[in-house]
FIKOLSE-770956 format. One record per residue (C-alpha): residue number from 1; x, y, z. Coordinates in pm, 1 decimal. Layout:
<nodes>
node seq:NUM, c1:X, c2:Y, c3:Z
...
</nodes>
This chain:
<nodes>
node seq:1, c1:9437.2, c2:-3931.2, c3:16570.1
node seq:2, c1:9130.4, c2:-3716.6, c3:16430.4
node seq:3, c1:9291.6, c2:-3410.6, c3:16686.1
node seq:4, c1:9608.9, c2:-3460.0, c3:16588.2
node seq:5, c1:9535.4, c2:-3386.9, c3:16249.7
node seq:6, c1:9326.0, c2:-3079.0, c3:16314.3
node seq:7, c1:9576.0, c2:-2938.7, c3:16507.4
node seq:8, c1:9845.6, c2:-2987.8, c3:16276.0
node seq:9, c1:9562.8, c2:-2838.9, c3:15989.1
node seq:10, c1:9528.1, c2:-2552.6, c3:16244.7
node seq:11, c1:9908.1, c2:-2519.6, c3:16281.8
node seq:12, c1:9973.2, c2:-2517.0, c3:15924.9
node seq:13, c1:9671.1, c2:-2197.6, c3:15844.8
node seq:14, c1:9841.7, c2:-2022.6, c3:16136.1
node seq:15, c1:10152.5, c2:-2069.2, c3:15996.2
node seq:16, c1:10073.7, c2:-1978.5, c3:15648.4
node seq:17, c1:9852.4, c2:-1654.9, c3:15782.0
node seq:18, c1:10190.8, c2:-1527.8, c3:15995.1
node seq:19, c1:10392.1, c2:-1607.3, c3:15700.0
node seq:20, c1:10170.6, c2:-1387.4, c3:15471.8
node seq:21, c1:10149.1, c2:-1126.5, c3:15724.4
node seq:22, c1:10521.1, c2:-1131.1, c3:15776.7
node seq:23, c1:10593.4, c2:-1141.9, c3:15362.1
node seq:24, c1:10393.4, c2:-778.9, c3:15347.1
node seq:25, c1:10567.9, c2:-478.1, c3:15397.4
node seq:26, c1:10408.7, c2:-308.2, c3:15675.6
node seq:27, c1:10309.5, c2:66.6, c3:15755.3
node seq:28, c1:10178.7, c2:130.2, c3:15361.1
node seq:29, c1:9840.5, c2:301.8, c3:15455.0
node seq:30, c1:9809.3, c2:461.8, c3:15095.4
node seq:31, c1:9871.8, c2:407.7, c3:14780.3
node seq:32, c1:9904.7, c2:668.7, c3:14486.1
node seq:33, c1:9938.7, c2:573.0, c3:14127.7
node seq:34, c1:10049.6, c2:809.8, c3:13871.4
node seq:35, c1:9924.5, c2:679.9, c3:13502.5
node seq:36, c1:10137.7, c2:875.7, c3:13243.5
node seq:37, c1:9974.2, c2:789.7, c3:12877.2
node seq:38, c1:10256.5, c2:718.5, c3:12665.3
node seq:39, c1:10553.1, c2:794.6, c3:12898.6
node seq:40, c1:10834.0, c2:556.8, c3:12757.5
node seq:41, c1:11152.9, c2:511.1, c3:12920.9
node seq:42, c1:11324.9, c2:730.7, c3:12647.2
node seq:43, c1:11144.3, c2:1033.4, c3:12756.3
node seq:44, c1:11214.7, c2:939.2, c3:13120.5
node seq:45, c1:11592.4, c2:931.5, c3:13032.5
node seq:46, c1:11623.5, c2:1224.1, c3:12763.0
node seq:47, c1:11368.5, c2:1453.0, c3:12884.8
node seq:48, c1:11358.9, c2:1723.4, c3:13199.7
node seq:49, c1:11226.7, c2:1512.8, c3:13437.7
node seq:50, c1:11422.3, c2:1577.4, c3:13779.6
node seq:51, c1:11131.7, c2:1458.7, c3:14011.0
node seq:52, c1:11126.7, c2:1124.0, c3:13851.4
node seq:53, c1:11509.5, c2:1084.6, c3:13858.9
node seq:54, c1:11462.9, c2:1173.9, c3:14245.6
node seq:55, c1:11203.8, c2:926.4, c3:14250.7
node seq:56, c1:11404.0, c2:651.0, c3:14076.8
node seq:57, c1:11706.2, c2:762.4, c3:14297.1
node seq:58, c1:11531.3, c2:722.6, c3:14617.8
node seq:59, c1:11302.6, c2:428.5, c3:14522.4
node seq:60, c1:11282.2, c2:113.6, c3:14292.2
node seq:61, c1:11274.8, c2:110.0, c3:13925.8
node seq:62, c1:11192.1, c2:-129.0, c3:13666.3
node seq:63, c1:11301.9, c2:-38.7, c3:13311.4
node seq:64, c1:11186.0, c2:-272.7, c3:13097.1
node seq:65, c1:10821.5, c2:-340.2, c3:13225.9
node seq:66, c1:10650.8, c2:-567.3, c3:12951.2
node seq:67, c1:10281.9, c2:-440.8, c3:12811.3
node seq:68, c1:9991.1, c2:-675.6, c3:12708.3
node seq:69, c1:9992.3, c2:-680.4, c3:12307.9
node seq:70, c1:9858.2, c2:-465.4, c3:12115.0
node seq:71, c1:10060.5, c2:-193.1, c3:12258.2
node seq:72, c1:9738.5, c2:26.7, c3:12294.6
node seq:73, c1:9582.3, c2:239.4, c3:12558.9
node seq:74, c1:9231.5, c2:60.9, c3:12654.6
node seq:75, c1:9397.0, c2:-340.6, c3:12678.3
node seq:76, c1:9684.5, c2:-163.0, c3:12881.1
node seq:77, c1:9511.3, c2:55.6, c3:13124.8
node seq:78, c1:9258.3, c2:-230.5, c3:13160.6
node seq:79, c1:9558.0, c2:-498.9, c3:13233.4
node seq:80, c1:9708.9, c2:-235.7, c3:13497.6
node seq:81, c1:9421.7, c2:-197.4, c3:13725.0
node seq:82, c1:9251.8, c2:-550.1, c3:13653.6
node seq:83, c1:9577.0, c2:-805.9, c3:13758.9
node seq:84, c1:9501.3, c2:-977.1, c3:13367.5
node seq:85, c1:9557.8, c2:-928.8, c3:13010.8
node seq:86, c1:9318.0, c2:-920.1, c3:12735.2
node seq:87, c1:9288.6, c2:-1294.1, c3:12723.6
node seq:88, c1:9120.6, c2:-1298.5, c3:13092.6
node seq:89, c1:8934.6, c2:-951.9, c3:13103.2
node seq:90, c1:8863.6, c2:-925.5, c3:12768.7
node seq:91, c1:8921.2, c2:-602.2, c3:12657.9
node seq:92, c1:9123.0, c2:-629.0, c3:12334.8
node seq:93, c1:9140.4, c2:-291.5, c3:12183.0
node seq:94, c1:9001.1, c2:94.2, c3:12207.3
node seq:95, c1:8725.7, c2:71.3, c3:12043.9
node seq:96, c1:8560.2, c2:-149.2, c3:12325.4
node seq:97, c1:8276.8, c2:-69.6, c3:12540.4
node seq:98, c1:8102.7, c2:-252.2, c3:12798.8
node seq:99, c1:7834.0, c2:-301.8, c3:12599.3
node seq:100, c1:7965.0, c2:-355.6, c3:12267.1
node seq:101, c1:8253.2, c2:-656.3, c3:12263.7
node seq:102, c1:8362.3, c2:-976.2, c3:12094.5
node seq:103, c1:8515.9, c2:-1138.2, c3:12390.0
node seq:104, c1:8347.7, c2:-1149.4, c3:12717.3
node seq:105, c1:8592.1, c2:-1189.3, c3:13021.0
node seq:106, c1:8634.8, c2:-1456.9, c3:13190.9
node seq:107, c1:8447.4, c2:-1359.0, c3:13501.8
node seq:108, c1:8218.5, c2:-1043.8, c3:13531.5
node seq:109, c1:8108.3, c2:-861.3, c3:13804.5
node seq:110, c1:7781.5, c2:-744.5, c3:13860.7
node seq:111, c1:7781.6, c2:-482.8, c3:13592.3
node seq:112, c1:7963.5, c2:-654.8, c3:13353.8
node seq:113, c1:8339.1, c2:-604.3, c3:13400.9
node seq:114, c1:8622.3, c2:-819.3, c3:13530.6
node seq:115, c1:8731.0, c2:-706.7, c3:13899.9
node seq:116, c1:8962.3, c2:-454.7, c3:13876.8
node seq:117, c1:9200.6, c2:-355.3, c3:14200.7
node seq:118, c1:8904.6, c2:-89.3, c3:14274.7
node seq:119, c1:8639.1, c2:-322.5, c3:14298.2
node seq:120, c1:8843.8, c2:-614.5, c3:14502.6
node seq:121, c1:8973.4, c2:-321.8, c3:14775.5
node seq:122, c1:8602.0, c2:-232.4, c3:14818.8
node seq:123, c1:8456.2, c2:-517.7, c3:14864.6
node seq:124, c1:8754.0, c2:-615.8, c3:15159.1
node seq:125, c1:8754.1, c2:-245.4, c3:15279.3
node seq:126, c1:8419.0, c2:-83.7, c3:15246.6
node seq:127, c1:8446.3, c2:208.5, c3:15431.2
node seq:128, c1:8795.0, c2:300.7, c3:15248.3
node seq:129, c1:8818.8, c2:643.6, c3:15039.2
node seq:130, c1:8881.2, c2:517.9, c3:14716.7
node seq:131, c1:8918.2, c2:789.5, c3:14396.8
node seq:132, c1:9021.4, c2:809.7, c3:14044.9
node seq:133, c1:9094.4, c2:1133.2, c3:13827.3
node seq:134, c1:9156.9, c2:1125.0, c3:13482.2
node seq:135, c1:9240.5, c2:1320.6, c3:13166.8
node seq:136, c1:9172.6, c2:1078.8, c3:12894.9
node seq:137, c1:8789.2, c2:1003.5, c3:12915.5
node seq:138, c1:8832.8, c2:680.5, c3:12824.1
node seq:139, c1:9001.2, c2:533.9, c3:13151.5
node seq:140, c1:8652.2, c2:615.4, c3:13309.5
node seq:141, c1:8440.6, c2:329.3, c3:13120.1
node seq:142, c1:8683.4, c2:98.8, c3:13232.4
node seq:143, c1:8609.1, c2:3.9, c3:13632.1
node seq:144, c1:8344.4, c2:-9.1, c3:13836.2
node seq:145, c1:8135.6, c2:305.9, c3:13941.2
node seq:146, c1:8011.8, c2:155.0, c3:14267.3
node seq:147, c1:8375.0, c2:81.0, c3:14358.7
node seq:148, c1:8491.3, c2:460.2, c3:14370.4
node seq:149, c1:8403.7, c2:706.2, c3:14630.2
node seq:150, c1:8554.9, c2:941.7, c3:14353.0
node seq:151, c1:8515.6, c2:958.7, c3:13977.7
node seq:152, c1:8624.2, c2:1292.1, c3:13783.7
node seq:153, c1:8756.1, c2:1338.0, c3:13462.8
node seq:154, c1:8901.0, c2:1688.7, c3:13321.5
node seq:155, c1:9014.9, c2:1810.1, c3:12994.7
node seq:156, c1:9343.3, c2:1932.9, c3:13072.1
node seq:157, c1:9630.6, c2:1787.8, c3:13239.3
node seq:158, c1:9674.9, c2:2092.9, c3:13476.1
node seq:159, c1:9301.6, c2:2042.0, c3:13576.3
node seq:160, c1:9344.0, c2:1737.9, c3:13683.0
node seq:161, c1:9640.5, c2:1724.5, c3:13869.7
node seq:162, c1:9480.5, c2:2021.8, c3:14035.0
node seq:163, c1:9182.5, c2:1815.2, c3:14144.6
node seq:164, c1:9356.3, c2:1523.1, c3:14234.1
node seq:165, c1:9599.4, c2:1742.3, c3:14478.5
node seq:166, c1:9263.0, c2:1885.4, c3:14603.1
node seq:167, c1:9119.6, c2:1566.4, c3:14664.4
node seq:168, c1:9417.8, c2:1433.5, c3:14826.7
node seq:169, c1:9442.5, c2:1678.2, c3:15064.6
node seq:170, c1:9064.6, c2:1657.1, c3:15135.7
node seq:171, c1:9011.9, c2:1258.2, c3:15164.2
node seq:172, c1:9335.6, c2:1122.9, c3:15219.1
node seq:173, c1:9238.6, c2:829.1, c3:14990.7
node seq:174, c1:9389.0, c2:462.7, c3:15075.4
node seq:175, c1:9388.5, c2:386.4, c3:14732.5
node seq:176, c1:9400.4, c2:708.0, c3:14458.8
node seq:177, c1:9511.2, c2:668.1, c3:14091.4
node seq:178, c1:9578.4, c2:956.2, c3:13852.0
node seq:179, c1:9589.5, c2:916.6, c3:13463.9
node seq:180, c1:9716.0, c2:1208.1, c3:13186.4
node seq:181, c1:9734.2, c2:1188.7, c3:12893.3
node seq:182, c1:9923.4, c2:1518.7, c3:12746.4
node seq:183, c1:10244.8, c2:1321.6, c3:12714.7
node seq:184, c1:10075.7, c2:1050.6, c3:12448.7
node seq:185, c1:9888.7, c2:1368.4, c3:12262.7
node seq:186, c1:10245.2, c2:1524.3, c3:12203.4
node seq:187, c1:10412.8, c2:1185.2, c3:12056.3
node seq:188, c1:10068.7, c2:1130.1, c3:11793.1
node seq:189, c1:10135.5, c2:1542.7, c3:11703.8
node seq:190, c1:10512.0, c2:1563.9, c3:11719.5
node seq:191, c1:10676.6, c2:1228.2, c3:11756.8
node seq:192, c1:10865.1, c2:999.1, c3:12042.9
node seq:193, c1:11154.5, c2:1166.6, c3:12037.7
node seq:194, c1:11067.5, c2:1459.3, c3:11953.5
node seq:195, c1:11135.2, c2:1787.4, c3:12118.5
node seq:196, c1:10725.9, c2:1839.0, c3:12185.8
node seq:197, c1:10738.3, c2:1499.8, c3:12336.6
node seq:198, c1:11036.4, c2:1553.7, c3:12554.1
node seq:199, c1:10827.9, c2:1899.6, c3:12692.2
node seq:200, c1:10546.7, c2:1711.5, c3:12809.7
node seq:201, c1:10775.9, c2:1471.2, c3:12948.9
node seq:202, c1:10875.5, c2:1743.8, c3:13162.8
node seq:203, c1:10528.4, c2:1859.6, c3:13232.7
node seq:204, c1:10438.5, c2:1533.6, c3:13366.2
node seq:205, c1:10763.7, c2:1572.8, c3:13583.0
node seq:206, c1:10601.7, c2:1881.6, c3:13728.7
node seq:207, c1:10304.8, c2:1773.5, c3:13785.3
node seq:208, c1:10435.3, c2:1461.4, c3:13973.8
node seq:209, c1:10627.3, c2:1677.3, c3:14172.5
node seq:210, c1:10333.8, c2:1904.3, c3:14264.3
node seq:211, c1:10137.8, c2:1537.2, c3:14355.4
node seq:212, c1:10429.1, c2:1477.1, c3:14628.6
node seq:213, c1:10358.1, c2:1797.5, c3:14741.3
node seq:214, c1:10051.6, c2:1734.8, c3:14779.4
node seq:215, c1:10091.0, c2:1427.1, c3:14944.9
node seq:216, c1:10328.7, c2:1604.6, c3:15250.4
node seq:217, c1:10103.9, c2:1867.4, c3:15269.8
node seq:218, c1:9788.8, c2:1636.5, c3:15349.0
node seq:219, c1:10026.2, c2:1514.0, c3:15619.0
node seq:220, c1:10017.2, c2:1150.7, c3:15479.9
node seq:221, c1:10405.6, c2:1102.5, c3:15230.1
node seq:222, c1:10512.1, c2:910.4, c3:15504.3
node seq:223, c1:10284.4, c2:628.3, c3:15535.4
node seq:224, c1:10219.1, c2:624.1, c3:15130.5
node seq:225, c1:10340.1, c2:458.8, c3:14867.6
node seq:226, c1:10356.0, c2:616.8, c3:14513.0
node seq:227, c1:10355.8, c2:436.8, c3:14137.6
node seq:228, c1:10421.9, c2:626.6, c3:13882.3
node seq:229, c1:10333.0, c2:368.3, c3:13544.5
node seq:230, c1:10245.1, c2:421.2, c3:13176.9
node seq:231, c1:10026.4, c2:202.6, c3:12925.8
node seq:232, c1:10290.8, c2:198.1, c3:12655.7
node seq:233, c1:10579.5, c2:386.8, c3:12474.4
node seq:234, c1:10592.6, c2:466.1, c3:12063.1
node seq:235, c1:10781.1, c2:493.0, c3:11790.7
node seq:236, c1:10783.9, c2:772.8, c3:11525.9
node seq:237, c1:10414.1, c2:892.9, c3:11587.5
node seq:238, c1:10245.2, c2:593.9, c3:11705.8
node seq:239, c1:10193.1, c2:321.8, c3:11900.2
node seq:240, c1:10028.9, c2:-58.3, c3:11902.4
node seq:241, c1:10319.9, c2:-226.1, c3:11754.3
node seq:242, c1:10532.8, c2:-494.5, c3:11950.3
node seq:243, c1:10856.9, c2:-346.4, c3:11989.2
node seq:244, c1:11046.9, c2:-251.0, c3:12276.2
node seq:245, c1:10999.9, c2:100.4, c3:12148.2
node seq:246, c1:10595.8, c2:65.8, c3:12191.8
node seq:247, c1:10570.1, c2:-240.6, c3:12446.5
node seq:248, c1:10772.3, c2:-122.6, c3:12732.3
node seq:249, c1:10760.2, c2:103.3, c3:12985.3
node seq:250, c1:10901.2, c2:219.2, c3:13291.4
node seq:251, c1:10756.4, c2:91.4, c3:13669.5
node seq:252, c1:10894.6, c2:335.3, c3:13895.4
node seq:253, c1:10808.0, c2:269.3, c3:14310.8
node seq:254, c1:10866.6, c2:528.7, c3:14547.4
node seq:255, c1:10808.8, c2:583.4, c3:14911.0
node seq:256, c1:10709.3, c2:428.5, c3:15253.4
node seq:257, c1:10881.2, c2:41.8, c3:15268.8
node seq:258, c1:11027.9, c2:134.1, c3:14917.8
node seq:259, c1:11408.6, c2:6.9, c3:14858.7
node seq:260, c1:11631.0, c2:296.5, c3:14776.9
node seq:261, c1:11820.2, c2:320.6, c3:14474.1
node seq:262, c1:11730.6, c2:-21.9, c3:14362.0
node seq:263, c1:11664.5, c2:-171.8, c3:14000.0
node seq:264, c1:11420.6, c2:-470.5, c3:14029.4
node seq:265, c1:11538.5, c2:-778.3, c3:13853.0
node seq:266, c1:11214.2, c2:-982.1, c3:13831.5
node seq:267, c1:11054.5, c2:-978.7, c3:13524.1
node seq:268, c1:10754.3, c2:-767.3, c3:13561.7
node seq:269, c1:10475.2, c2:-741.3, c3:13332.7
node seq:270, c1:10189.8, c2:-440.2, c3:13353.5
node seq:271, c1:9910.3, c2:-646.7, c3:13475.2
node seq:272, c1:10178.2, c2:-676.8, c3:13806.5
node seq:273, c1:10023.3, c2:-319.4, c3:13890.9
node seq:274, c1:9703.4, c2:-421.3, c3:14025.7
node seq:275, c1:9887.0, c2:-759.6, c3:14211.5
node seq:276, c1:10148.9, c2:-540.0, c3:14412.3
node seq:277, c1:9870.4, c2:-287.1, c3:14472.3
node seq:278, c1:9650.1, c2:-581.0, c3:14655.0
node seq:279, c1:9917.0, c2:-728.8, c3:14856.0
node seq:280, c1:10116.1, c2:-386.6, c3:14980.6
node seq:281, c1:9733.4, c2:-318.1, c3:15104.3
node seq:282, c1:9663.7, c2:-697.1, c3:15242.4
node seq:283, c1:9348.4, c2:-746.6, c3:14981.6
node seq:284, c1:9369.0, c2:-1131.2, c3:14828.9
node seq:285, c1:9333.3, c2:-1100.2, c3:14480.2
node seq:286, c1:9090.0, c2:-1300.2, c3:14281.8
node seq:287, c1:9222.1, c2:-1637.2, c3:14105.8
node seq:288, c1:9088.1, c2:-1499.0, c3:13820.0
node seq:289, c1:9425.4, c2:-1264.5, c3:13767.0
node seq:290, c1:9730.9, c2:-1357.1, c3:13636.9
node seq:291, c1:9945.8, c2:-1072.6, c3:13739.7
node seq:292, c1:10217.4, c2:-1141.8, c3:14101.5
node seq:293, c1:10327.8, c2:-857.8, c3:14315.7
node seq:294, c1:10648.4, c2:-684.4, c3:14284.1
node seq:295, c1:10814.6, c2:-812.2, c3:14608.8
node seq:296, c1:11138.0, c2:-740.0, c3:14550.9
node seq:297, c1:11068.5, c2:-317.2, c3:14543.4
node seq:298, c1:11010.6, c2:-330.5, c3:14922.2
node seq:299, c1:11295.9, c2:-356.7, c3:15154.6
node seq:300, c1:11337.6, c2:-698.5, c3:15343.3
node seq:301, c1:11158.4, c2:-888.8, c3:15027.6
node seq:302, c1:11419.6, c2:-1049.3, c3:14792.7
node seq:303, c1:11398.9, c2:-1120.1, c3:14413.0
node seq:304, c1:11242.6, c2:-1466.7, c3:14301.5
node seq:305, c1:11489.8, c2:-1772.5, c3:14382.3
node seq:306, c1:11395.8, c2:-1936.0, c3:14046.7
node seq:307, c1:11410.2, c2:-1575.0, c3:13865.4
node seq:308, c1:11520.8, c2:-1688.5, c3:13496.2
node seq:309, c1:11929.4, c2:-1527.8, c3:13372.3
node seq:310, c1:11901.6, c2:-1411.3, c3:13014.4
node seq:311, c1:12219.9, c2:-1593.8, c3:12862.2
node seq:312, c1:12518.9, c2:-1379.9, c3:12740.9
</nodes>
């Protein structure tokens, strides 16, 4: 009796390890993700962006991606590369720091912060290139130094698209994330909506192109997947309320495994980012997050059966 259960225990973690293995899309070696600050899908839609509208095109899109409340940069950009919201990591506005905060997280790492998608890749895959270039120097206080191979931040948008081609090319990272933040500078100055804003809309569209190009050149396009995601939109010249104006953004998927074409139906929320990062790349995430992977971007994976109808 007693071996007839451990088999059938055996049988059933056998089972469940081919299902899992079976349930990921396979041949994703890399992942890229593009963080625009600000992007809404407004400027996607009215502004010059023909890279993104060949991304979208050829990939998976999500237009109505849901932000964590408020509608601000730190909680958001937290929430995408930590699988929570402010509730769980803690993080509840800009003017936090890691050591100066009302609300610890729910669990800390070593130095203090929740895990974020860096830290939990590390830990599975410590000999992975791992790298993170940013504009806005806030995004930097925000993971885990000992998780990143590579940790630069630049003062211009052009600099550090520039870098992050360069290291691209160089490394080859499995896991790379970009963040600029040009296209929220010109909504604060000029407005959403606003010609300005539409401009850097497009200059983000360049500079995503000139990433891709990157990407073929360092020989790896093929066996990558690219995200390109935002921390919020606006409205008139600012941001933090909760409307859809401010609290939703685009999720746009593109690349190896991606489905073409296709508009994702499950409700997806930003802390998602960070989920669908650790299972396209096999990493369990911690219970800890809330966030679930964005199956149905990736061909052979269907939407949720229980996926909830809005009524007409």
């Amino acid at each position: 009796m007693l071996l007839r259960i451990s088999f059938l225990l055996s049988f059933a973690a056998f089972s469940s390890f081919c299902f899992a293995q079976k349930d990921r899309p396979k041949g994703i070696e890399h992942v890229i993700v593009i963080g625009v600050d600000g992007l809404s899908p407004d400027g996607i839609n009215k502004g010059k962006s023909p890279v993104l509208h060949d991304m979208i095109a050829n990939g998976s899109v999500k237009w109505n991606v849901r932000t964590v409340l408020t509608s601000a940069s730190s909680q958001n950009w937290a929430s995408m590369i930590m699988g929570a919201g402010p509730e769980q990591h803690g993080i509840i506005n800009n003017d936090w720091e890691i050591d100066k905060h009302t609300l610890p997280p729910i669990v800390q790492e070593k130095d203090g912060r929740f895990p974020t998608i860096f830290s939990i890749f590390q830990k599975a895959n410590p000999k992975a290139e791992i790298g993170v270039v940013y504009h806005w120097d806030g995004f930097g206080r925000l993971f885990q130094k000992d998780a990143v191979n590579y940790d630069k931040r630049f003062g211009t948008e052009d600099s550090t698209a520039t870098d992050f081609i360069n290291y691209i090319k160089t490394k080859k990272p499995a896991l790379g994330f970009v963040h600029f933040d040009h296209v929220d500078h010109a909504g604060h100055h000029g407005g959403h909506g606003s010609p300005e804003y539409y401009q850097s809309v497009a200059k983000a569209d360049s500079l995503i192109g000139k990433i891709l190009s990157g990407l073929k050149d360092a020989g790896i396009m093929d066996r990558t997947l690219v995200i390109v995601w935002a921390d919020h939109g606006g409205l008139n010249k600012g941001h933090g309320g909760a409307t859809p104006q401010e609290a939703e953004i685009a999720g746009i998927f593109y690349g190896k495994d991606v489905k073409k074409g296709y508009k994702i139906e499950q409700e997806v929320y930003t802390y998602d980012l960070a989920s669908t990062i650790a299972f396209v790349l096999g990493v369990q995430q911690p219970y800890a997050w809330i966030g679930r992977p964005v199956k149905p971007a990736f061909e052979g994976l269907k939407e949720p059966e229980n996926l909830w109808k809005s009524a007409k």
